[in-house]
MIVOLO-644724 format. One record per residue (C-alpha): residue number from 1; x negated, y, z. Coordinates in steps of 0.2 Angstrom, whole numbers, plus 5000, padded with zeros to 4 digits. Layout:
N
ATOM   n   xx   yy   zz
ATOM NUM    X    Y    Z
...
//
This chain:
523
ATOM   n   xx   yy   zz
ATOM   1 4987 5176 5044
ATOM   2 4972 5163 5046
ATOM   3 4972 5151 5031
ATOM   4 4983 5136 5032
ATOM   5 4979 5118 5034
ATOM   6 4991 5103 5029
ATOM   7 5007 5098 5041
ATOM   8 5000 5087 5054
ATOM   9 5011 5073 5059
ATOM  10 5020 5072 5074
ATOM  11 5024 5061 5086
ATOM  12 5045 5059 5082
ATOM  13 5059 5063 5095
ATOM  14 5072 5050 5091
ATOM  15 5087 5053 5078
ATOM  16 5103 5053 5086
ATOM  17 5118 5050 5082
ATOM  18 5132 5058 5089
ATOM  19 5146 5046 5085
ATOM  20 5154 5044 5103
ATOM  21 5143 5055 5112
ATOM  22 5146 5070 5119
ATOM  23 5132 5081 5114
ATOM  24 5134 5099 5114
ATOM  25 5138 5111 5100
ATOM  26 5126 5124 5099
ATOM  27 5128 5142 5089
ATOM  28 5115 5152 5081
ATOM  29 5115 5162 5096
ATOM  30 5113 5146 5108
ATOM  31 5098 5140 5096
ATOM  32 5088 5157 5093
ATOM  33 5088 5156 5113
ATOM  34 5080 5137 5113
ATOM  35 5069 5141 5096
ATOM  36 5063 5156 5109
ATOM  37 5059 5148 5124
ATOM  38 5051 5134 5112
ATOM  39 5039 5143 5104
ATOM  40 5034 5153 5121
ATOM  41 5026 5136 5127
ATOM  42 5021 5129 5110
ATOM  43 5006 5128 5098
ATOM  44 5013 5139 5082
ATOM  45 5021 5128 5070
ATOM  46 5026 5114 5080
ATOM  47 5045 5118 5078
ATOM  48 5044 5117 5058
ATOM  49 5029 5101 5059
ATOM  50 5042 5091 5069
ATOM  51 5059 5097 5059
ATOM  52 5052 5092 5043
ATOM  53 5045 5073 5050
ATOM  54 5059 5071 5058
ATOM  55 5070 5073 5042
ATOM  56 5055 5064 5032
ATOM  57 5057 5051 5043
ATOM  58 5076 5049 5042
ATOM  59 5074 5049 5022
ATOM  60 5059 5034 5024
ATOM  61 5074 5024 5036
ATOM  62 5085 5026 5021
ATOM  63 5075 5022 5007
ATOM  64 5068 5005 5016
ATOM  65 5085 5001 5017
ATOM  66 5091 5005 5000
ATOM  67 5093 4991 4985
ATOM  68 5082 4992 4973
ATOM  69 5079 5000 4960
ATOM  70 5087 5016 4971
ATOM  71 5073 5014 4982
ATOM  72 5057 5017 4971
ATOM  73 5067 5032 4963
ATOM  74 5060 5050 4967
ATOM  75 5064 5061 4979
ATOM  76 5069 5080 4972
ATOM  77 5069 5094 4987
ATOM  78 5074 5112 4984
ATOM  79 5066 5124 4995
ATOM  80 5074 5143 4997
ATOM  81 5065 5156 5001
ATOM  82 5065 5156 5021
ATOM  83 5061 5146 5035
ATOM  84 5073 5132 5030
ATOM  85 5062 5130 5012
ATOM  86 5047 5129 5026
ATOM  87 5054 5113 5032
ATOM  88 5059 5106 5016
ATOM  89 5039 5108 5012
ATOM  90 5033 5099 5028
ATOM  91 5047 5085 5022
ATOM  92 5039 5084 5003
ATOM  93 5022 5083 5011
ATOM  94 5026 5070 5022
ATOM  95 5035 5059 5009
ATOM  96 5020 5061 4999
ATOM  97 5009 5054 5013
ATOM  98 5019 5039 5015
ATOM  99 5016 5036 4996
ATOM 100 5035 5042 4994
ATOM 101 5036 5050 4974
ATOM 102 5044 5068 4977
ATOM 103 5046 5083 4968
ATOM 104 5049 5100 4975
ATOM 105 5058 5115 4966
ATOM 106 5055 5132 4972
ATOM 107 5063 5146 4965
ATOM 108 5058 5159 4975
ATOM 109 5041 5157 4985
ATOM 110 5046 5155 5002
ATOM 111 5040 5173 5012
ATOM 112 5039 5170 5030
ATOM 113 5023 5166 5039
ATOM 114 5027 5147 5044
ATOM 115 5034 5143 5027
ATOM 116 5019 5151 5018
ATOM 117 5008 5139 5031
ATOM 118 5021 5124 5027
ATOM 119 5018 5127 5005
ATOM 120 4998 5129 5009
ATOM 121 5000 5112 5017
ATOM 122 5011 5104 5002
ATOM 123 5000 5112 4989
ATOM 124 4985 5106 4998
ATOM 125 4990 5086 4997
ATOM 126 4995 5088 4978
ATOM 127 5016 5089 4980
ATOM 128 5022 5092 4963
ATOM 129 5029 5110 4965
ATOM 130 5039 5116 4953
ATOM 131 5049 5133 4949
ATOM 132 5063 5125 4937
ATOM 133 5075 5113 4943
ATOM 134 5077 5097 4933
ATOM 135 5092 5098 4918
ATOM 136 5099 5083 4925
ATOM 137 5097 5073 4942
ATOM 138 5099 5055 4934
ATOM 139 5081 5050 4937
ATOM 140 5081 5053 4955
ATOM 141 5087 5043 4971
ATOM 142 5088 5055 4986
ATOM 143 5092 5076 4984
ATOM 144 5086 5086 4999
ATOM 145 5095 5105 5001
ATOM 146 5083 5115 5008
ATOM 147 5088 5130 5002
ATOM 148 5095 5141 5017
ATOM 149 5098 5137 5036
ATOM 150 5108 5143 5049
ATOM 151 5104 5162 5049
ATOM 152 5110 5166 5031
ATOM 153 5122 5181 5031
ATOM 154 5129 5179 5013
ATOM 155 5136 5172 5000
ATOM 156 5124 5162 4989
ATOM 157 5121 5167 4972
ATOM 158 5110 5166 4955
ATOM 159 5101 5149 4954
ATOM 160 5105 5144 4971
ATOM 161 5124 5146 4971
ATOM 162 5120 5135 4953
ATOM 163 5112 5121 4963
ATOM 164 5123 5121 4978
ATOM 165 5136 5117 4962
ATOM 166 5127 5103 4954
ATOM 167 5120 5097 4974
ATOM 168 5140 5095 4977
ATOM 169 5144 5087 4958
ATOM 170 5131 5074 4965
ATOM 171 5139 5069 4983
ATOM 172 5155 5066 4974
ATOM 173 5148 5056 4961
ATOM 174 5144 5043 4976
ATOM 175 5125 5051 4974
ATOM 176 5115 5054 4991
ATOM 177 5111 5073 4995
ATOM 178 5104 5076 5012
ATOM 179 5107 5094 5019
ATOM 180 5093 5101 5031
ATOM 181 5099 5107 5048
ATOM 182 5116 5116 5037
ATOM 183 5122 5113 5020
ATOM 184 5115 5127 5012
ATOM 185 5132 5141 5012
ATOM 186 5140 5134 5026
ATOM 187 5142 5147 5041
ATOM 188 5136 5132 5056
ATOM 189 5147 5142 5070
ATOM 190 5163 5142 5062
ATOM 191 5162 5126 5048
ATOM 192 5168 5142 5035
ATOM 193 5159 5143 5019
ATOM 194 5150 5161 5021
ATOM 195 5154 5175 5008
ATOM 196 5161 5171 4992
ATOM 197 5148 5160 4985
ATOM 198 5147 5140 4987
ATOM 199 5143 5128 4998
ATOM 200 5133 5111 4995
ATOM 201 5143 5097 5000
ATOM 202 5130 5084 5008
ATOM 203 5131 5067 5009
ATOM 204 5123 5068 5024
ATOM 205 5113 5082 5036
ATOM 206 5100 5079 5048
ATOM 207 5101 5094 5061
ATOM 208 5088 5103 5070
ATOM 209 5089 5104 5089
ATOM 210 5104 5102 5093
ATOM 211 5120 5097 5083
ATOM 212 5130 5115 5079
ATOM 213 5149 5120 5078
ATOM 214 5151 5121 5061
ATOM 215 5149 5102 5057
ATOM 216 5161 5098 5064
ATOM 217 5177 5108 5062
ATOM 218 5187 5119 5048
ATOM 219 5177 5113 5030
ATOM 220 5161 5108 5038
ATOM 221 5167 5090 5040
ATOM 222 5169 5090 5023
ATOM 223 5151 5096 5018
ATOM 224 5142 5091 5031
ATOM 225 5145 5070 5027
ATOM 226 5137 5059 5040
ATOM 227 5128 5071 5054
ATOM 228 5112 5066 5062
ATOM 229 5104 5076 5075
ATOM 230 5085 5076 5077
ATOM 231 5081 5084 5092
ATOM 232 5063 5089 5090
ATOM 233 5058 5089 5108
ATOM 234 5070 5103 5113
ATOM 235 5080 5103 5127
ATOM 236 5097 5111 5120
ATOM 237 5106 5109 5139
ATOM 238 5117 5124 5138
ATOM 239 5131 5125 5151
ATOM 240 5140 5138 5142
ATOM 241 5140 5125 5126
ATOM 242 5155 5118 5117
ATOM 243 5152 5099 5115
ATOM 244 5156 5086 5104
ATOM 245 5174 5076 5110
ATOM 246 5170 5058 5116
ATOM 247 5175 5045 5129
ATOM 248 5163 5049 5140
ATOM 249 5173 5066 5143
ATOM 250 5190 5060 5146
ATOM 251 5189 5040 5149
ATOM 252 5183 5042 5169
ATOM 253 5200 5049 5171
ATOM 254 5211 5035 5164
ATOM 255 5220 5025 5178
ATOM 256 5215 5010 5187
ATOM 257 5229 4996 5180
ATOM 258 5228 4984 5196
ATOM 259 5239 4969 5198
ATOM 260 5247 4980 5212
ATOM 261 5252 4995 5200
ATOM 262 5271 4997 5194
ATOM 263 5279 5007 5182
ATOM 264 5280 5022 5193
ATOM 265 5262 5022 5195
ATOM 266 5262 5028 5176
ATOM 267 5272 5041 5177
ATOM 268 5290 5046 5170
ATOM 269 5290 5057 5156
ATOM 270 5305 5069 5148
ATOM 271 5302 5073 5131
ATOM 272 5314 5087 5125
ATOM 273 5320 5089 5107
ATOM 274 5330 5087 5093
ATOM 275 5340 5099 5088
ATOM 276 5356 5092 5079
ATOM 277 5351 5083 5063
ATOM 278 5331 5083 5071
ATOM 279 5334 5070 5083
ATOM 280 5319 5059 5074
ATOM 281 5306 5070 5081
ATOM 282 5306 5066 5100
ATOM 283 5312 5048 5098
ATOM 284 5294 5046 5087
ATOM 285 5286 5056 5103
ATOM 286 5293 5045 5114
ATOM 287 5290 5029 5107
ATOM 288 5270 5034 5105
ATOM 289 5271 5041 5124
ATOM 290 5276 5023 5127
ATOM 291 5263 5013 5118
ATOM 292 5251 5026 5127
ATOM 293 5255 5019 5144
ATOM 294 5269 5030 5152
ATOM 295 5277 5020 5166
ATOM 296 5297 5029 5158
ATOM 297 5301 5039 5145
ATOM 298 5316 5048 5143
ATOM 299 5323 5059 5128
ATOM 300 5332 5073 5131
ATOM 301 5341 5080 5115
ATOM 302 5345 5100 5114
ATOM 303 5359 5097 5099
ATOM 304 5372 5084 5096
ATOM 305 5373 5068 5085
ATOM 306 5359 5059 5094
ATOM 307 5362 5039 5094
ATOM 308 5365 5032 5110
ATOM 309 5348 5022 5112
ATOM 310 5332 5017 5099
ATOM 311 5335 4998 5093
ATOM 312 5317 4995 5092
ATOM 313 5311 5003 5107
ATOM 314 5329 4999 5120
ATOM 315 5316 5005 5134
ATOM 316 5317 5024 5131
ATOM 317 5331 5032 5139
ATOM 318 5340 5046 5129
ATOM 319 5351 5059 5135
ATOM 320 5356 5076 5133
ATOM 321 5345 5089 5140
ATOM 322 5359 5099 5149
ATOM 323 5360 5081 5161
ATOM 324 5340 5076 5163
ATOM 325 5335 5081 5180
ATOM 326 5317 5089 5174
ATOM 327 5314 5093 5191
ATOM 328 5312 5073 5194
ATOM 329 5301 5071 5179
ATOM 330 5282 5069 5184
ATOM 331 5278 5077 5166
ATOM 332 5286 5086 5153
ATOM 333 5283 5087 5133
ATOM 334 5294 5099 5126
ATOM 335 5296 5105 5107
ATOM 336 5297 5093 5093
ATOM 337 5313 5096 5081
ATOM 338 5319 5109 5095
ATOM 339 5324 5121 5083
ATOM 340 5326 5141 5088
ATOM 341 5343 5143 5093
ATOM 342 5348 5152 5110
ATOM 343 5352 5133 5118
ATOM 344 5332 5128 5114
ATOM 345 5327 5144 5121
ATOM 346 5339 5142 5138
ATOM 347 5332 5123 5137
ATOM 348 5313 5129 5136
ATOM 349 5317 5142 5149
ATOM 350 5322 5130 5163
ATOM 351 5308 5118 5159
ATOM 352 5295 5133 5159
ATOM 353 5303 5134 5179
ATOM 354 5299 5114 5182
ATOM 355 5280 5115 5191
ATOM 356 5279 5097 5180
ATOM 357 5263 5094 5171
ATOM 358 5268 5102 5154
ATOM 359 5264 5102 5133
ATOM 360 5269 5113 5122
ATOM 361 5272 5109 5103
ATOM 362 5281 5116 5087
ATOM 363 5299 5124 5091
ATOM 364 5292 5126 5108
ATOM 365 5279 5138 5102
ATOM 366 5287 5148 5091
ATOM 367 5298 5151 5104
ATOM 368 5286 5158 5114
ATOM 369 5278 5167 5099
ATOM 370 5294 5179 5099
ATOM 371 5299 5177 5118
ATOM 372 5287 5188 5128
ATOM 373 5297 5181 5144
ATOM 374 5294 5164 5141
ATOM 375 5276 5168 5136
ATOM 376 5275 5175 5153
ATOM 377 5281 5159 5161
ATOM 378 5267 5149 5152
ATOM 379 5252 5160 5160
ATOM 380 5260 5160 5175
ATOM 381 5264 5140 5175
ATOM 382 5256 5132 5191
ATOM 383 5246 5119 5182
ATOM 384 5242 5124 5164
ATOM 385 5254 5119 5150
ATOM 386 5244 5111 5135
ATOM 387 5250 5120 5118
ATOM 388 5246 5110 5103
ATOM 389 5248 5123 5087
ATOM 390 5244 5119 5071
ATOM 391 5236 5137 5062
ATOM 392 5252 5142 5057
ATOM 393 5257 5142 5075
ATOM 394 5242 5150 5082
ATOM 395 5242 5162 5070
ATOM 396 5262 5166 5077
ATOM 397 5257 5165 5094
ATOM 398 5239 5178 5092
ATOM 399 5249 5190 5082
ATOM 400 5237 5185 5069
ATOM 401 5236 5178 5053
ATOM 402 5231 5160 5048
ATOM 403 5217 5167 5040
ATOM 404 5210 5175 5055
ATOM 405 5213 5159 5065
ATOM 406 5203 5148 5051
ATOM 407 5189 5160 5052
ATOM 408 5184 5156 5067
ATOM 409 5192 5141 5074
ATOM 410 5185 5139 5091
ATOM 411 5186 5157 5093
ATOM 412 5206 5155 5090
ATOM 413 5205 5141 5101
ATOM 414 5196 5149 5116
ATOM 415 5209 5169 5113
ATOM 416 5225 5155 5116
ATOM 417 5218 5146 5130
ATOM 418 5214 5165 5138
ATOM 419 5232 5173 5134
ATOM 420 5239 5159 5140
ATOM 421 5232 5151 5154
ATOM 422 5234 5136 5145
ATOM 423 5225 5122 5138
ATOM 424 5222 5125 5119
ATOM 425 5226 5109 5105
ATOM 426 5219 5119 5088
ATOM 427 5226 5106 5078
ATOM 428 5219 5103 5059
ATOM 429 5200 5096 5054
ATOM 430 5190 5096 5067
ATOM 431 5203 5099 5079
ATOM 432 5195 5110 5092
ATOM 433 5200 5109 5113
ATOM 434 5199 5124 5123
ATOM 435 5202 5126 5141
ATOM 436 5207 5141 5152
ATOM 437 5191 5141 5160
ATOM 438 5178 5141 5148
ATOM 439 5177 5122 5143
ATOM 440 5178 5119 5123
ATOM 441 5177 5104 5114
ATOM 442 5178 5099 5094
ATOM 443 5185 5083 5091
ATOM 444 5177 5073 5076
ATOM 445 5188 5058 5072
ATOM 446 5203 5061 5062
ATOM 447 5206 5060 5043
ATOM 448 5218 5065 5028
ATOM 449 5231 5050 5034
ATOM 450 5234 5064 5048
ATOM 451 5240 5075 5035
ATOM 452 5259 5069 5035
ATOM 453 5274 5073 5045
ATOM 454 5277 5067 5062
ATOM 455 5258 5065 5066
ATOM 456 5262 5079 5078
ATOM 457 5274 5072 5088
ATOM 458 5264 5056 5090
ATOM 459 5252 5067 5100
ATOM 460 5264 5079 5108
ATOM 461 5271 5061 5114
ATOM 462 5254 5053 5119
ATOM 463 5247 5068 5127
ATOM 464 5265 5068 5137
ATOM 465 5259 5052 5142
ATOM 466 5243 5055 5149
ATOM 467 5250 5070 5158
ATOM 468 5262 5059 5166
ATOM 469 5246 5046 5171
ATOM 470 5240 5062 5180
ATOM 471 5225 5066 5169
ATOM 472 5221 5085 5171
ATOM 473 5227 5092 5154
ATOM 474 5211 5098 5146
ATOM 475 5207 5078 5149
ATOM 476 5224 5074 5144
ATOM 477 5222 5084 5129
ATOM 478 5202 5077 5125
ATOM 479 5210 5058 5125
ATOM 480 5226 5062 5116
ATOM 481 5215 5072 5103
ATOM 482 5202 5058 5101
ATOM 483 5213 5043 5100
ATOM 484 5227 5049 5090
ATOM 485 5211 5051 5077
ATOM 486 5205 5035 5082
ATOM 487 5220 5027 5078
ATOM 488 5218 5034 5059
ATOM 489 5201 5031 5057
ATOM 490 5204 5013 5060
ATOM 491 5217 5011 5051
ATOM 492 5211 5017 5036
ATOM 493 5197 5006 5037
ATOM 494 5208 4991 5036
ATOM 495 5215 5000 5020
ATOM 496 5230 5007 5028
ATOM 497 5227 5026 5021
ATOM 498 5223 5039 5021
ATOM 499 5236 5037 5004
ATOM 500 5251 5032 5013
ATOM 501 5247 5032 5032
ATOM 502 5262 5035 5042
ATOM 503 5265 5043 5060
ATOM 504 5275 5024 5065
ATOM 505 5258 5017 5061
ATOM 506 5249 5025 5076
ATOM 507 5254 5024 5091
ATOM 508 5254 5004 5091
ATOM 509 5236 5008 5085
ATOM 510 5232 5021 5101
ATOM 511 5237 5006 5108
ATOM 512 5226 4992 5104
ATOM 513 5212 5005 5106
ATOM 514 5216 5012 5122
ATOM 515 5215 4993 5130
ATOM 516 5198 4988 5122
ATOM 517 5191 5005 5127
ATOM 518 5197 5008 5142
ATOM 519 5205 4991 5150
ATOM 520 5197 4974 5143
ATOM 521 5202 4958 5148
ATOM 522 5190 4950 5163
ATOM 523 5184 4933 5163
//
């Protein structure tokens, strides 16, 4: 190896983030392809120079914008022992340049080629290098994990699964802690911690080339805090790429609401449910399928006892699903408080029959979990139902478990869509989309104010609705996903949850968000 010489700066690709955009999601797979064609036209080391300015240069933002004294506290890196301790050294190097205090802890010397390069460069600019982290992290502002990347194949352990401990201790003590490209144990396809060791839960992660799956779905929301993708001057276009849910993906297919439009424009839309004593269910769907802009909305009950029409909502018209003409309805969401009797399957049978635009949800699905017949009727549907499970569900309708669903998420997402025909809703963080053709999507709004009953028929109702708008059901699906988050995001920051958000609180808030996205008032 010819002798080193420092990191030399670079000209920076722009930081992005990817709030509302829908950039894709690359794997480890998708990014050892890019890295490859990269390096083929590249001078050696320009992948690591431009990583660790890039991340330098978001922790330089940050601290010009911090109060003092947080800003003139120093920065403390720990580097691992592989490519992803490389770039944590080209960021110490560079923060040391901008006259940015910084101390880096190393372990383990990192081994590769382009990390040994990196160190020579950090020990020839005098970073302070150390081998033994700090006893306590009181004296420093910023935290940097630079421990391990995205090609690390188990569980951490020893001093790193001790700092990937404290790291964490630090973000939920309101401390910053910025992850490089993964948090250091988090698996970056599938958002699982890998092995049995740790993960560092970041405040925030600034992300190499492309933004990857596992930020966005299972526990990686959790760990990964605020995202920030620095795209290094990579071009990380992959058809074949899951991407990141946003407007931009679904809004084109929203209808026109001209002065000449009427209610049967908008569609009519049957939802069917409530079994005797569950009759709360589809009325909560059907009043969100309202507020989402379905021109009519009928309920149709499977049991008995349901009250003769909804005082706040007079506009929905319930019935009994024996006497709904489903055949008339432009689209159909079926399942919520349906129950398992031989009724809800007869019911569910006769709907599968309608060539309506159709969703799928909770009684509906376990259903056709144990009903191979009616599972046949959903593959062969003419216009691909959309099924909404929650894990549970899935599990019941792979033949799996729920801990084989949760391992790999968009895996699960894509084996439904497949067995099915259909479009598949994996509900939970990071809810992931998956069409029958290929298309996958992760949806990144969403929050622990979801996390209470009836929040599932408040999408099975909205996504009804767009359905019956005549969006295509993966688009359907994309909007219902993203605005039913929405609706929680925003209402937890006017301090409406997460505590105590409930599933009423939504749909007037899809709403309000669905007319200042999609149709705002014109001089």
């Amino acid at each position: 190896m010819t002798a080193a010489s420092p990191p030399a700066s670079h000209p920076l690709p722009a930081l992005l983030n990817p709030h509302d955009r829908p950039v894709p999601l690359l794997t480890v797979a998708g990014l050892r392809r890019c890295e490859t064609h990269a390096q083929a036209a590249l001078p050696e080391r320009t992948l690591m120079a431009r990583a660790g300015a890039a991340a330098a240069h978001f922790l330089r933002e940050q601290l010009a914008h911090a109060p003092s004294p947080a800003a003139n506290l120093p920065v403390w890196i720990i580097a691992g022992p592989g490519n992803n301790g490389g770039d944590a050294l080209v960021v110490a190097t560079e923060l040391h340049r901008a006259g940015v205090e910084v101390e880096i802890c190393m372990p383990v010397e990192v081994k590769p080629d382009d990390a040994r390069w990196a160190l020579s460069g950090a020990r020839a600019e005098g970073v302070a290098i150390s081998a033994t982290p700090p006893a306590s992290f009181d004296g420093y502002g910023w935290l940097v994990d630079g421990m391990f990347g995205i090609g690390l194949a188990r569980g951490l352990d020893g001093v790193f699964a001790t700092l990937a401990q404290r790291l964490s201790a630090r973000a939920r003590s309101d401390g910053h802690v910025l992850a490089l490209d993964v948090p250091s144990g988090l698996d970056s396809d599938t958002g699982n911690v890998v092995g049995d060791g740790p993960a560092v839960r970041a405040t925030h992660t600034v992300t190499f080339i492309a933004a990857k799956p596992g930020l966005f779905t299972a526990v990686g929301r959790d760990y990964a805090g605020a995202v920030t993708v620095a795209p290094i001057g990579i071009d990380a276009d992959d058809p074949a790429a899951a991407h990141l849910n946003a407007p931009a993906l679904f809004g084109p297919w929203m209808p026109a609401r001209d002065f000449s439009t009427h209610k049967g424009t908008f569609g009519t839309l049957a939802v069917v449910g409530g079994d005797t004593g569950m009759c709360g269910a589809p009325i909560l769907a059907a009043r969100a399928a309202l507020l989402a802009g379905a021109g009519k909305v009928h309920v149709a009950f499977v049991g008995s006892g349901a009250p003769p029409y909804d005082p706040p909502h007079p506009e929905l018209m319930l019935d009994a699903a024996d006497r709904l003409a489903l055949d008339a309805m432009d689209a159909l969401s079926i399942g919520c408080g349906m129950g398992g009797s031989d009724r809800a399957r007869d019911v569910l049978d006769r709907a599968l029959q309608v060539a309506a635009p159709t969703l799928l949800d909770a009684d509906a699905l376990n259903l056709l979990a144990r009903d191979a017949a009616l599972a046949a009727r959903v593959a062969a549907h003419g216009t691909p139902c959309v099924l909404t499970p929650h894990p549970l569900e899935a599990a019941r309708l792979l033949g799996a478990d729920t801990q084989a669903v949760q391992r790999d998420r968009p895996a699960a997402a894509r084996a439904l869509a497949a067995r099915f025909a259909a479009v598949a809703v994996l509900k939970g963080s990071g809810t992931v989309i998956a069409a029958p053709d290929g298309r996958l999507a992760i949806n990144p709004t969403g929050n622990a104010g979801l996390a209470t009953g009836g929040t599932g028929d408040v999408l099975g109702g909205m996504i009804g609705a767009l359905l019956a708008q005549k969006l295509p059901p993966y688009e359907a699906a994309l909007a219902g996903v993203y605005l039913h988050g929405l609706a929680a995001d925003t209402l937890c920051a006017q301090g409406d949850g997460p505590a105590g958000l409930t599933a009423g609180e939504l749909a007037p808030m899809v709403r309000r968000l669905m007319n200042r996205l999609f149709y705002p008032q014109r001089d």
